[in-house]
PDB file of N, CA, C and O in Angstrom, chain B, residues numbered from 101:
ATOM      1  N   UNK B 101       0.836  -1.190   0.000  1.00  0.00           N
ATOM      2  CA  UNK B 101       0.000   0.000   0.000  1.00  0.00           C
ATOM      3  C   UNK B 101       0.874   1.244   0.000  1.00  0.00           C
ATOM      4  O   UNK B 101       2.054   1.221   0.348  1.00  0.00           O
ATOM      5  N   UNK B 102       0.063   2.610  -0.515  1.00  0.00           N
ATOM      6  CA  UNK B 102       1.055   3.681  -0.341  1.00  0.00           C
ATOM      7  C   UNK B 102       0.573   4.600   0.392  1.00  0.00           C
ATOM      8  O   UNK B 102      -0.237   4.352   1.285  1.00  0.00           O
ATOM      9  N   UNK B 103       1.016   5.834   0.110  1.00  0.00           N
ATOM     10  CA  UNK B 103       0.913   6.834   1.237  1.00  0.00           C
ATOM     11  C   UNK B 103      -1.084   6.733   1.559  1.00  0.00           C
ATOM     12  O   UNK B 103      -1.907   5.876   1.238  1.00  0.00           O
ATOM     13  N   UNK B 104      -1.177   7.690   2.109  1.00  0.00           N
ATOM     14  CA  UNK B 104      -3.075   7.723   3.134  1.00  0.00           C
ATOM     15  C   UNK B 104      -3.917   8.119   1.589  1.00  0.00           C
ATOM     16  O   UNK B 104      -4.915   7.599   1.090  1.00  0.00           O
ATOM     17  N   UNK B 105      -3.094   9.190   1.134  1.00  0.00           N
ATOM     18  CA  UNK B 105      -3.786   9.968   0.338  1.00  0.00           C
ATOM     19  C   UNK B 105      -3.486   9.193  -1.590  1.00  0.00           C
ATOM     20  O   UNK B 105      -4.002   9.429  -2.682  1.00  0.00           O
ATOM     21  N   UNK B 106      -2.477   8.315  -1.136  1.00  0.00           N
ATOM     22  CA  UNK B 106      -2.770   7.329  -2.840  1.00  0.00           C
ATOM     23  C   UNK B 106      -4.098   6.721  -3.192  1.00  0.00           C
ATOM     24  O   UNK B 106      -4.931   6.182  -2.464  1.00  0.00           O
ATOM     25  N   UNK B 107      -4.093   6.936  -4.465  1.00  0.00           N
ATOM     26  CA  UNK B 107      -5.366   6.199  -4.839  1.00  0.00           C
ATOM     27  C   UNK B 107      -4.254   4.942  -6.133  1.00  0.00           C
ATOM     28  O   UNK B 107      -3.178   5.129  -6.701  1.00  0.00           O
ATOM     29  N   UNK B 108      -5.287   3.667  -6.121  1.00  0.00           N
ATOM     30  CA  UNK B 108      -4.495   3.087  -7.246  1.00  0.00           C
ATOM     31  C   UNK B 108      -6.107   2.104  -7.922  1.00  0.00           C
ATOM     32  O   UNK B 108      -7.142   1.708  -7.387  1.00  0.00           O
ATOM     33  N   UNK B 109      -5.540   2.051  -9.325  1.00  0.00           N
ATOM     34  CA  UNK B 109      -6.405   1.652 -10.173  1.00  0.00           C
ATOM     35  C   UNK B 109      -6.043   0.557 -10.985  1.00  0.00           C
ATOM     36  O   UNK B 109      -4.988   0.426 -11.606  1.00  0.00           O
ATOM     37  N   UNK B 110      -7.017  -0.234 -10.932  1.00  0.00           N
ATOM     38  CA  UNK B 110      -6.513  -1.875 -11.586  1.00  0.00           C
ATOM     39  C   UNK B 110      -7.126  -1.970 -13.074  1.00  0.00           C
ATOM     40  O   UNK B 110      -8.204  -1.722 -13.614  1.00  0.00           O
ATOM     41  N   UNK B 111      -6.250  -2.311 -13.332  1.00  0.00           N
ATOM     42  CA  UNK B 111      -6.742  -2.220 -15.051  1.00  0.00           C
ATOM     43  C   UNK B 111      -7.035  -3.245 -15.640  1.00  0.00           C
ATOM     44  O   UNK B 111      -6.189  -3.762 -16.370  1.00  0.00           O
ATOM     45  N   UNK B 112      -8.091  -3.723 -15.516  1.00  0.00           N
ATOM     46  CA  UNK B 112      -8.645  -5.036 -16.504  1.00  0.00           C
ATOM     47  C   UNK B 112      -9.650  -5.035 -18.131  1.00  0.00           C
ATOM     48  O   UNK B 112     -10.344  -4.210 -18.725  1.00  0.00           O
ATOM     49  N   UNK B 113      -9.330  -6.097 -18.297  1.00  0.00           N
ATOM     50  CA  UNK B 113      -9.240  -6.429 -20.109  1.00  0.00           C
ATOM     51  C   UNK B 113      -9.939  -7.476 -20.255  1.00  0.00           C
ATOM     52  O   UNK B 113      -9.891  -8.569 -19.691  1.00  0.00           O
ATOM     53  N   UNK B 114     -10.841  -6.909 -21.354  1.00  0.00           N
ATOM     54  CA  UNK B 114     -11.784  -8.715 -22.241  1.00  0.00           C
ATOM     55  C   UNK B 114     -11.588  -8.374 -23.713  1.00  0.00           C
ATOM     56  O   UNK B 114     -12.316  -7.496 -24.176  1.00  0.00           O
ATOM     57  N   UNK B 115     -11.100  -8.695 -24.143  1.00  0.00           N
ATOM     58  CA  UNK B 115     -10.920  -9.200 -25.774  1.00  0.00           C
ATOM     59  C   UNK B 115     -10.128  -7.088 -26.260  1.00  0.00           C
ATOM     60  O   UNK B 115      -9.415  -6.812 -25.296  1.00  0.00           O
ATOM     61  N   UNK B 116     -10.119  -6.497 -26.753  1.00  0.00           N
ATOM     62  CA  UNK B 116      -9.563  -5.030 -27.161  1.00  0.00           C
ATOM     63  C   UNK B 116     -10.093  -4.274 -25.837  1.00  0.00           C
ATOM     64  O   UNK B 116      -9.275  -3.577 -25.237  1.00  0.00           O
ATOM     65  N   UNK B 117     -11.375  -4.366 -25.357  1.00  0.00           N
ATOM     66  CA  UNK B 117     -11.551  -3.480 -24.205  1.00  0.00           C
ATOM     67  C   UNK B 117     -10.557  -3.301 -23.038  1.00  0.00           C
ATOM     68  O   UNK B 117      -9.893  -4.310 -22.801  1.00  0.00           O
ATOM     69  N   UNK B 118     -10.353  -2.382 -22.373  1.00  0.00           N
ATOM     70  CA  UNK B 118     -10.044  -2.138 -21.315  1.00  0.00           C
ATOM     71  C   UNK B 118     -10.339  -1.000 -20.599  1.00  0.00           C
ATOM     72  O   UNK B 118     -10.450   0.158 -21.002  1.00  0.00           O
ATOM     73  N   UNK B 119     -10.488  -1.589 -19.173  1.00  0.00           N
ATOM     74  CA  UNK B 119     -10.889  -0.517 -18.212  1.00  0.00           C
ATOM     75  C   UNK B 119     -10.789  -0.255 -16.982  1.00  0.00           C
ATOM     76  O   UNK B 119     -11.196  -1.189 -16.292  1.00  0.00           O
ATOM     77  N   UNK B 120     -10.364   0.750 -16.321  1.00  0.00           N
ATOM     78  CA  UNK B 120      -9.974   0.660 -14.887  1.00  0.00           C
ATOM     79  C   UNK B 120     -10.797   0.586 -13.631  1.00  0.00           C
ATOM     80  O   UNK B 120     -11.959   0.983 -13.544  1.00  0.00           O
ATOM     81  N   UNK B 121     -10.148   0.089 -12.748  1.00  0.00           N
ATOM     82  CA  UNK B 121     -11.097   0.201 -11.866  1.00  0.00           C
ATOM     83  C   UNK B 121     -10.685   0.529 -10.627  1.00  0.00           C
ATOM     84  O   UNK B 121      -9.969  -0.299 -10.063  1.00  0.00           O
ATOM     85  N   UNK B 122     -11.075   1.974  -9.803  1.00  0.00           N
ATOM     86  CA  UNK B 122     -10.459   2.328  -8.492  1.00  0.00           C
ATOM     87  C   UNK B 122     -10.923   1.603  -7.133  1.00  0.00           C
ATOM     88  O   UNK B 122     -11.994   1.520  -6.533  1.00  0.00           O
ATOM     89  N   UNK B 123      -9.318   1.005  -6.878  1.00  0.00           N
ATOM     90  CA  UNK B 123      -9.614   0.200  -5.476  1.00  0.00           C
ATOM     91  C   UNK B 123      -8.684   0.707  -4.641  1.00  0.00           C
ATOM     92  O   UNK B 123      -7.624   1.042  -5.168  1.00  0.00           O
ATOM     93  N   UNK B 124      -8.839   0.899  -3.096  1.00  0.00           N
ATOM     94  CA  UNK B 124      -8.684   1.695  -2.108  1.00  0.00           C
ATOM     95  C   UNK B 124      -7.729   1.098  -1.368  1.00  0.00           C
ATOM     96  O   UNK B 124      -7.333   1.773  -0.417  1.00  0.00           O
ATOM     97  N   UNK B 125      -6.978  -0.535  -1.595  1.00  0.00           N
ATOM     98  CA  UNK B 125      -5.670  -1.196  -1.525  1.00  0.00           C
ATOM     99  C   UNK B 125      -5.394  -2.395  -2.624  1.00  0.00           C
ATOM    100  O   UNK B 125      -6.117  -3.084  -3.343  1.00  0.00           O
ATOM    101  N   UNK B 126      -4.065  -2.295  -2.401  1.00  0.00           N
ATOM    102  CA  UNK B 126      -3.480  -3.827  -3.533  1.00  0.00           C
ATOM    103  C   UNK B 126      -2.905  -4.933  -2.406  1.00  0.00           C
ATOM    104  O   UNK B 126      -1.720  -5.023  -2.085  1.00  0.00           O
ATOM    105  N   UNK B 127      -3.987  -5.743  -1.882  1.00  0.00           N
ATOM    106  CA  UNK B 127      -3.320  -6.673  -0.958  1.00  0.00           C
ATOM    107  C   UNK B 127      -2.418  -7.547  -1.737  1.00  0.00           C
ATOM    108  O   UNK B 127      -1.412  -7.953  -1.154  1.00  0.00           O
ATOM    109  N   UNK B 128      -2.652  -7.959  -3.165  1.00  0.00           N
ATOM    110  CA  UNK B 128      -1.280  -9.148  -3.402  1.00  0.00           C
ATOM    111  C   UNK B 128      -2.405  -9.751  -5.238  1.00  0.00           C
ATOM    112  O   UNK B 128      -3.365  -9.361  -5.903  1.00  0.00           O
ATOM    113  N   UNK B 129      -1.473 -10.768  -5.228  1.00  0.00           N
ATOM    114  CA  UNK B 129      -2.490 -11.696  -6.097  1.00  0.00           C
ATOM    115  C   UNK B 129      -2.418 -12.985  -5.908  1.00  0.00           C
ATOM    116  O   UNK B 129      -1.601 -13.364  -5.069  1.00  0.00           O
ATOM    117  N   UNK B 130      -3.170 -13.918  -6.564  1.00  0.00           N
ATOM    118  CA  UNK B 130      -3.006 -15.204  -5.972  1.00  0.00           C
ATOM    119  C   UNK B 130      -3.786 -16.399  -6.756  1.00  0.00           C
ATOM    120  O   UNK B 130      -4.281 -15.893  -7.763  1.00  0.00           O
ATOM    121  N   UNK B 131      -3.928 -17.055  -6.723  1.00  0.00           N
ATOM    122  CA  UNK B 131      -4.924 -18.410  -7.783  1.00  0.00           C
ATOM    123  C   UNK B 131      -6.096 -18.435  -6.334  1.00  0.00           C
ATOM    124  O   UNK B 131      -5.911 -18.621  -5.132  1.00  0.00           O
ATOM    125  N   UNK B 132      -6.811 -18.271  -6.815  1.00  0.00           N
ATOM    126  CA  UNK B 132      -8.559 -18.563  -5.896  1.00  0.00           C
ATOM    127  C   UNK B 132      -9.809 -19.936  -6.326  1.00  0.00           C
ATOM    128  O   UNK B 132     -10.150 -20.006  -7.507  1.00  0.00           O
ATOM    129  N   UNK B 133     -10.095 -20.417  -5.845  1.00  0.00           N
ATOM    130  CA  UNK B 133     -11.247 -21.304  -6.365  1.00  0.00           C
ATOM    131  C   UNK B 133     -12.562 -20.424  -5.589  1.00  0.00           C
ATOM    132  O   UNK B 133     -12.903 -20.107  -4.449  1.00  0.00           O
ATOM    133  N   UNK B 134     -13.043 -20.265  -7.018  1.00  0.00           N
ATOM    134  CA  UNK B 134     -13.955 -19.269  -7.073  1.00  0.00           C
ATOM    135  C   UNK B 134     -15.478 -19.930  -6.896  1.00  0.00           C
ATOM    136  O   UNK B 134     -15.821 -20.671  -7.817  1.00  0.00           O
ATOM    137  N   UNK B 135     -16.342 -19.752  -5.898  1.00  0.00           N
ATOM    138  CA  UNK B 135     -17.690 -20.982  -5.350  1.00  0.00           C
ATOM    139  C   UNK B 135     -18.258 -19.553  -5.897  1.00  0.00           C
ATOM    140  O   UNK B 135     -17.930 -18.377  -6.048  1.00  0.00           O
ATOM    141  N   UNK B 136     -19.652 -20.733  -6.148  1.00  0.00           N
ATOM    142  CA  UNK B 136     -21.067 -20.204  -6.212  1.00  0.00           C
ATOM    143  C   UNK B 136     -21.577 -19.152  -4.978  1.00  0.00           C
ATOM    144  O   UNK B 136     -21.347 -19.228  -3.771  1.00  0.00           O
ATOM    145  N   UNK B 137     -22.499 -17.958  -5.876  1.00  0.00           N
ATOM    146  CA  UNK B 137     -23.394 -17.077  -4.427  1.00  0.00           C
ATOM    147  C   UNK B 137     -24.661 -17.811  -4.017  1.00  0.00           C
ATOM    148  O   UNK B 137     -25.572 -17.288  -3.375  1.00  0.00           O
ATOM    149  N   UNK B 138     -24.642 -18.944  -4.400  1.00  0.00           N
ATOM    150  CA  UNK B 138     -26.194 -19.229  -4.232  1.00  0.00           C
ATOM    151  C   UNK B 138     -27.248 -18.986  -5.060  1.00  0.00           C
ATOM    152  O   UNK B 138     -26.918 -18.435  -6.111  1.00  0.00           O
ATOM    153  N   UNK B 139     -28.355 -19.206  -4.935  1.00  0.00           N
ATOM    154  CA  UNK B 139     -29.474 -18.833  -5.231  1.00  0.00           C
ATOM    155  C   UNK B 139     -29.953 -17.687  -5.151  1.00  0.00           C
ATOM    156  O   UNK B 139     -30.430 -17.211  -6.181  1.00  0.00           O
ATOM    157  N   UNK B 140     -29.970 -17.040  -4.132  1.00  0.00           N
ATOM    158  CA  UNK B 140     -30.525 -15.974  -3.675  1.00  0.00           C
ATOM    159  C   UNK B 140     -29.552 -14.489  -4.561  1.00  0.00           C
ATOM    160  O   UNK B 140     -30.077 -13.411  -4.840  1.00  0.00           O
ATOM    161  N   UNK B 141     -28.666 -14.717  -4.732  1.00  0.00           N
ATOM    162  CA  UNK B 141     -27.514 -13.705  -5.277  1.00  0.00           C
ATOM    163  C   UNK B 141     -26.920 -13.739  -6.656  1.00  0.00           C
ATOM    164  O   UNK B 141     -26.356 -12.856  -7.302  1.00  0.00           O
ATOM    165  N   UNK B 142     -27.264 -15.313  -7.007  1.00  0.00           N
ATOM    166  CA  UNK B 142     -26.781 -15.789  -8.517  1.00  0.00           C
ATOM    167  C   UNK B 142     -27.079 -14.916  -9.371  1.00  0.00           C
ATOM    168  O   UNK B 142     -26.237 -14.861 -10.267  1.00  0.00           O
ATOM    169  N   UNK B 143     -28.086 -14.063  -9.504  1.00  0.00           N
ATOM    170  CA  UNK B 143     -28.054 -13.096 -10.185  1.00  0.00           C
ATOM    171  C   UNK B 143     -27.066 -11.680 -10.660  1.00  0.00           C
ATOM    172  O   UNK B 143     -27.228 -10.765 -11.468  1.00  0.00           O
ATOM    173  N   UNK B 144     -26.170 -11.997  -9.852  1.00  0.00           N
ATOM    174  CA  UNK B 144     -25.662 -10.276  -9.307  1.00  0.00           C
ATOM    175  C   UNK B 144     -24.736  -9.938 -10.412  1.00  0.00           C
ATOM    176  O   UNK B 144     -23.739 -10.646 -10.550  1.00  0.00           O
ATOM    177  N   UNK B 145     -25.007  -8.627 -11.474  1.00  0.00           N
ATOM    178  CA  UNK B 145     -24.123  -8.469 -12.416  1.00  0.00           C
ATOM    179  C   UNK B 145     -22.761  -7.956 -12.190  1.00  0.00           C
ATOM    180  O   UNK B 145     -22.525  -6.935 -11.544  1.00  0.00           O
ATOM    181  N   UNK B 146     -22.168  -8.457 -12.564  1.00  0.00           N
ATOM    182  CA  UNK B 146     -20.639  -8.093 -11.906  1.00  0.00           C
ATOM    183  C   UNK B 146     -19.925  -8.662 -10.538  1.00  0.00           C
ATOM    184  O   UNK B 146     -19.008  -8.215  -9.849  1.00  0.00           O
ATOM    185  N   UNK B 147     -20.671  -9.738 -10.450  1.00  0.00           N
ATOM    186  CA  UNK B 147     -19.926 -10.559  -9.217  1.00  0.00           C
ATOM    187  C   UNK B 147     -20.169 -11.898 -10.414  1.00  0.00           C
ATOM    188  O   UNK B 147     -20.997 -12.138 -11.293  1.00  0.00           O
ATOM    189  N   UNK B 148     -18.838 -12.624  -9.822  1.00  0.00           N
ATOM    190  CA  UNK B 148     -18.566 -13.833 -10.906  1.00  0.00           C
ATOM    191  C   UNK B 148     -18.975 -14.924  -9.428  1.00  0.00           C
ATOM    192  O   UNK B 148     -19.501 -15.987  -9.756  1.00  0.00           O
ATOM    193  N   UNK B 149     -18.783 -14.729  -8.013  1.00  0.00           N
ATOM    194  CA  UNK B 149     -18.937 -15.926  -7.325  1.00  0.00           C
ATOM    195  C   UNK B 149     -17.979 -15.373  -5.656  1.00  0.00           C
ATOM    196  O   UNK B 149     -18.378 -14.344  -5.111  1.00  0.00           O
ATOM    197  N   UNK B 150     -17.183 -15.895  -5.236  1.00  0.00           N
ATOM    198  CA  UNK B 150     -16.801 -15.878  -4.197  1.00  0.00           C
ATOM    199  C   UNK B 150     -15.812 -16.597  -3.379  1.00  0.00           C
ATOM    200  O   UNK B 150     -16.095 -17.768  -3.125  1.00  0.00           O
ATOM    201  N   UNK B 151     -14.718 -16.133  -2.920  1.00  0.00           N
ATOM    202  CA  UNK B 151     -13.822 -17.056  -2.356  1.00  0.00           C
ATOM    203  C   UNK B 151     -13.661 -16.924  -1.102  1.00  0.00           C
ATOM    204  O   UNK B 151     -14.172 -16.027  -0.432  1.00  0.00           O
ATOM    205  N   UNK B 152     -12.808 -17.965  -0.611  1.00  0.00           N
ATOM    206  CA  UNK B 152     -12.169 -17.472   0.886  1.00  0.00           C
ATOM    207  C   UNK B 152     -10.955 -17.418   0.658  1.00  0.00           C
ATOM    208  O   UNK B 152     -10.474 -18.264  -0.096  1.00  0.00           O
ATOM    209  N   UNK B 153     -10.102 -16.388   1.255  1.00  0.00           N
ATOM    210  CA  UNK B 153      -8.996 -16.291   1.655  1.00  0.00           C
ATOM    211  C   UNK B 153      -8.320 -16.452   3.200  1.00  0.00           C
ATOM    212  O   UNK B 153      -8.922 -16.826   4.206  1.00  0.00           O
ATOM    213  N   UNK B 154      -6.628 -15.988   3.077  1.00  0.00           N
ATOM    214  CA  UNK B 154      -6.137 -16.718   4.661  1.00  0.00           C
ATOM    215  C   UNK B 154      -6.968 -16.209   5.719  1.00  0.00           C
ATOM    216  O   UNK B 154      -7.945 -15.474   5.574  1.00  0.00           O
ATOM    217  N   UNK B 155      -6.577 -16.585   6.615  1.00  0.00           N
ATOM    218  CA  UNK B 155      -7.337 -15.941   7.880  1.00  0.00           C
ATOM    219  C   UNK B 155      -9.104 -15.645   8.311  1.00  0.00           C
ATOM    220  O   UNK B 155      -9.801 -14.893   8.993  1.00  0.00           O
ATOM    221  N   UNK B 156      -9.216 -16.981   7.246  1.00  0.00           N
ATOM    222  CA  UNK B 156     -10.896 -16.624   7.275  1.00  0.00           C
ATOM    223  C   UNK B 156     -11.344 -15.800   6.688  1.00  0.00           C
ATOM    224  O   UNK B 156     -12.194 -15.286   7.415  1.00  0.00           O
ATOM    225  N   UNK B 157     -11.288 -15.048   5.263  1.00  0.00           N
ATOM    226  CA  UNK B 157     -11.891 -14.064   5.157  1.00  0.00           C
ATOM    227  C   UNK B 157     -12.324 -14.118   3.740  1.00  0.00           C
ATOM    228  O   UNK B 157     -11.454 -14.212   2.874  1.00  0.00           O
ATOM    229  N   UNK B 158     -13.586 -14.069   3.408  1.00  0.00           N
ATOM    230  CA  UNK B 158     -14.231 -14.184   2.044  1.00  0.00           C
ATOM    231  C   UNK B 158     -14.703 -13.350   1.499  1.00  0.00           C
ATOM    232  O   UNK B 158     -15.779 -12.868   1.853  1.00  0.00           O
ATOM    233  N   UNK B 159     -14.068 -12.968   0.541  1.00  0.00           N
ATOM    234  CA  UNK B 159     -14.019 -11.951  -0.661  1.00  0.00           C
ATOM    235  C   UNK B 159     -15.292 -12.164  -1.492  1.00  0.00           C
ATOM    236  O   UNK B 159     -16.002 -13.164  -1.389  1.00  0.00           O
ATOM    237  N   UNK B 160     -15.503 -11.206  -2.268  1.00  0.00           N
ATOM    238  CA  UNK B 160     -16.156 -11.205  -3.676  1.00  0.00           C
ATOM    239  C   UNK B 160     -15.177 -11.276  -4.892  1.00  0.00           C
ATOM    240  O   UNK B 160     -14.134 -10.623  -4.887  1.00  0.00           O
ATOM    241  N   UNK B 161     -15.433 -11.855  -5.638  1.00  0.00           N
ATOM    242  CA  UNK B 161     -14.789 -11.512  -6.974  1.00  0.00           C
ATOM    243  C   UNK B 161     -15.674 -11.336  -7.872  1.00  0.00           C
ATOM    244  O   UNK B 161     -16.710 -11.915  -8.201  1.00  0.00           O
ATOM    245  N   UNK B 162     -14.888 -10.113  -8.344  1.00  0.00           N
ATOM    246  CA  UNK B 162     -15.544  -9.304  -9.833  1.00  0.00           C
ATOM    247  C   UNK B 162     -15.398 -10.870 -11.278  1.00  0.00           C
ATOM    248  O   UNK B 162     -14.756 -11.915 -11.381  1.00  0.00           O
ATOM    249  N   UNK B 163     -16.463 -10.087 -12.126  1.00  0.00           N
ATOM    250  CA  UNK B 163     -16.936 -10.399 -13.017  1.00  0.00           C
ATOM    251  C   UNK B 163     -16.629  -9.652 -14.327  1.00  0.00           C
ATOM    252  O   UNK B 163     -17.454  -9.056 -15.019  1.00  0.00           O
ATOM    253  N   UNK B 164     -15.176  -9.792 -14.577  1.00  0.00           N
ATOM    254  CA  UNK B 164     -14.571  -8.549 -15.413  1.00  0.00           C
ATOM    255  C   UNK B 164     -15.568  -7.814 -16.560  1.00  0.00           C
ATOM    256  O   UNK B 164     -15.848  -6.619 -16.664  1.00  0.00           O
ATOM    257  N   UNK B 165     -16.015  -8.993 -17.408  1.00  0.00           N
ATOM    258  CA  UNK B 165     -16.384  -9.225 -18.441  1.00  0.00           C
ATOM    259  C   UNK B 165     -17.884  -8.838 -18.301  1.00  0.00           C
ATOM    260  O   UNK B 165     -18.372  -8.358 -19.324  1.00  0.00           O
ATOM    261  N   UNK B 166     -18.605  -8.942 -17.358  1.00  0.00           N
ATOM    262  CA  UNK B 166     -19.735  -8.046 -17.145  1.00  0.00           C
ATOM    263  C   UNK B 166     -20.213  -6.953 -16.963  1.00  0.00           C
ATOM    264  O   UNK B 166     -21.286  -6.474 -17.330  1.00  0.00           O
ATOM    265  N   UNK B 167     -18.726  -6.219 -15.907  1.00  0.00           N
ATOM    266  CA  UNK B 167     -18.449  -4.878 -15.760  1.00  0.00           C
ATOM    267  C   UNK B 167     -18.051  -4.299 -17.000  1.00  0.00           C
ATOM    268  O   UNK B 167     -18.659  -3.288 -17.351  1.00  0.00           O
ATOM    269  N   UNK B 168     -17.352  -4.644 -17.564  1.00  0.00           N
ATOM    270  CA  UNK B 168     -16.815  -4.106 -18.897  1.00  0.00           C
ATOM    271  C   UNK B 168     -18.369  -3.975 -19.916  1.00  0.00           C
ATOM    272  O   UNK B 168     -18.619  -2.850 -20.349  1.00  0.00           O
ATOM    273  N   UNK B 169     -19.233  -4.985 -20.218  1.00  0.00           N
ATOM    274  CA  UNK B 169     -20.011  -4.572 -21.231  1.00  0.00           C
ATOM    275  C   UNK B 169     -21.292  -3.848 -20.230  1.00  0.00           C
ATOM    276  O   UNK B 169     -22.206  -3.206 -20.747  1.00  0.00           O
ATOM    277  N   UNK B 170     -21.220  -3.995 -19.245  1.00  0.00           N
ATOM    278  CA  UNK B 170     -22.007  -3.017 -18.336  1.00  0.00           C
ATOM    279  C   UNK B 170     -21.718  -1.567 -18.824  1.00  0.00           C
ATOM    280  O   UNK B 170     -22.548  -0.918 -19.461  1.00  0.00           O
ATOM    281  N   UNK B 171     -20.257  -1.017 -18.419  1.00  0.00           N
ATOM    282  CA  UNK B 171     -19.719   0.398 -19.181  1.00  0.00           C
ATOM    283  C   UNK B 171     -19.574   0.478 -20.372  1.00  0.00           C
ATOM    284  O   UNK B 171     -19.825   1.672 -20.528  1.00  0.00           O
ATOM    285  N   UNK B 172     -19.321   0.040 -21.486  1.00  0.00           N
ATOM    286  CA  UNK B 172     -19.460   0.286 -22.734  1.00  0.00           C
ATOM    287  C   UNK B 172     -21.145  -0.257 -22.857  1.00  0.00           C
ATOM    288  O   UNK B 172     -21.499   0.024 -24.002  1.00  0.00           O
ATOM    289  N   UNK B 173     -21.726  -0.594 -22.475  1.00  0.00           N
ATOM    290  CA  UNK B 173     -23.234  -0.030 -22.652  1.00  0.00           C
ATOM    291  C   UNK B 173     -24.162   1.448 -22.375  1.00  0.00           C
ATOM    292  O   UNK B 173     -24.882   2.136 -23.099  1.00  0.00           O
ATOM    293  N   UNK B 174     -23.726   1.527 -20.921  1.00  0.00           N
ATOM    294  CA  UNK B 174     -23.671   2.762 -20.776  1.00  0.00           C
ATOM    295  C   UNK B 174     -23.051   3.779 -21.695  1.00  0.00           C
ATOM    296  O   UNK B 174     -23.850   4.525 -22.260  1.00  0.00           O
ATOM    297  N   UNK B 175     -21.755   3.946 -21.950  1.00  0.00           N
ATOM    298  CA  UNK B 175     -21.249   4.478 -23.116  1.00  0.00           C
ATOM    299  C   UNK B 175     -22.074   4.799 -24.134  1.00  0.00           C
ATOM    300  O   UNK B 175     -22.273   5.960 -24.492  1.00  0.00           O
ATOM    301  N   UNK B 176     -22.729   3.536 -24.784  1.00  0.00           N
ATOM    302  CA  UNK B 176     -23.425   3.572 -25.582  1.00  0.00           C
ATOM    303  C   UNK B 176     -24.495   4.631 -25.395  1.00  0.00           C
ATOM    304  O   UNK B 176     -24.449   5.651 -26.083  1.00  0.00           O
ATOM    305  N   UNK B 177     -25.312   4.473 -24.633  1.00  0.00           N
ATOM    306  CA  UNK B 177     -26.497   5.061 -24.083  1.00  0.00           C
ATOM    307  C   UNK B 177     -26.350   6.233 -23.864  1.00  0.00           C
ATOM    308  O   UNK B 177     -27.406   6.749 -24.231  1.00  0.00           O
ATOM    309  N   UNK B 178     -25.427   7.309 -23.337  1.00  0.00           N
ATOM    310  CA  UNK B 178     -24.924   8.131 -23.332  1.00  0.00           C
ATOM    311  C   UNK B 178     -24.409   9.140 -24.742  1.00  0.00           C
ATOM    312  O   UNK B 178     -24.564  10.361 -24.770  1.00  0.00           O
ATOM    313  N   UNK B 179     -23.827   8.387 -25.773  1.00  0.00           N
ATOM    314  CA  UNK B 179     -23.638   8.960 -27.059  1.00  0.00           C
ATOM    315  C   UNK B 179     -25.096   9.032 -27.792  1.00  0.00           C
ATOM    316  O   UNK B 179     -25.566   9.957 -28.454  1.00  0.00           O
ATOM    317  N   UNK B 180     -25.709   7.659 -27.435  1.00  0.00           N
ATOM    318  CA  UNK B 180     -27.336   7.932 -28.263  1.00  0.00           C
ATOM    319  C   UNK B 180     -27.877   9.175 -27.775  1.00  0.00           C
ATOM    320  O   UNK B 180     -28.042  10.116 -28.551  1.00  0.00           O
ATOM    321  N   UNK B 181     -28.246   9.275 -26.212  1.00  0.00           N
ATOM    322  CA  UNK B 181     -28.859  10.285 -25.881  1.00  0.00           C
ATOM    323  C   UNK B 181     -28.303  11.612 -26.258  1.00  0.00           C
ATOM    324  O   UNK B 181     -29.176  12.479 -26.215  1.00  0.00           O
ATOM    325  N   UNK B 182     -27.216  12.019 -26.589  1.00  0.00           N
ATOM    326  CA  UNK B 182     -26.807  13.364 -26.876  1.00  0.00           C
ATOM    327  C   UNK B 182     -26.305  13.206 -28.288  1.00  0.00           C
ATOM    328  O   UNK B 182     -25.154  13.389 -28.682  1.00  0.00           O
ATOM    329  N   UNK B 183     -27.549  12.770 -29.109  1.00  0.00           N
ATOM    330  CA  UNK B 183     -27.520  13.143 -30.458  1.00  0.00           C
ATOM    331  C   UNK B 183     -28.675  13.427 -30.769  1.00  0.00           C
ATOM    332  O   UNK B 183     -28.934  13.792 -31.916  1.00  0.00           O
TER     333      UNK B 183
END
C-alpha cells in the first residue's frame, strides 16, 4: 500500500476493451477457487462468485467481463442520448 492519500487503479481487459477500476488497496495476487453465491444472489451483475482467503476471510470476486459490457453499454447510451 502507499501513502493515506494514494489512490491506485486496476486495469482489466476482455478481448480489445479495457478498463480501470479504483480500489482503495493492492493486498497481493493469488490463484482462488472461485464458489457459487447461491441462489438468492446468482443473479448479481458483476460478481462472478466468491472465495475465501487466509485468515478466514471471504471476498467477492468481480466479473470482469460483465463490468466491462455493463460500461461500454452505458457508453453507448450516453452517445445515443446526446444526439
Amino acid at each position: 500500500t502507499g501513502p493515506p492519500d494514494s489512490q491506485f487503479v486496476v486495469v482489466v481487459g476482455l478481448a480489445q476493451d479495457r478498463l480501470g477500476i479504483a480500489v482503495d488497496e493492492l493486498v497481493g495476487q493469488q490463484d482462488v477457487v472461485v464458489k457459487s453465491l447461491g441462489r438468492l444472489l446468482a443473479g448479481t451483475r458483476g460478481i462472478a462468485g466468491a472465495t475465501d482467503l487466509d485468515y478466514r476471510r471471504t471476498v467477492l470476486v468481480l466479473d470482469v467481463g460483465a463490468i466491462i459490457e455493463e460500461v461500454l453499454a452505458g457508453e453507448r447510451a450516453l452517445r445515443e442520448a446526446s444526439r
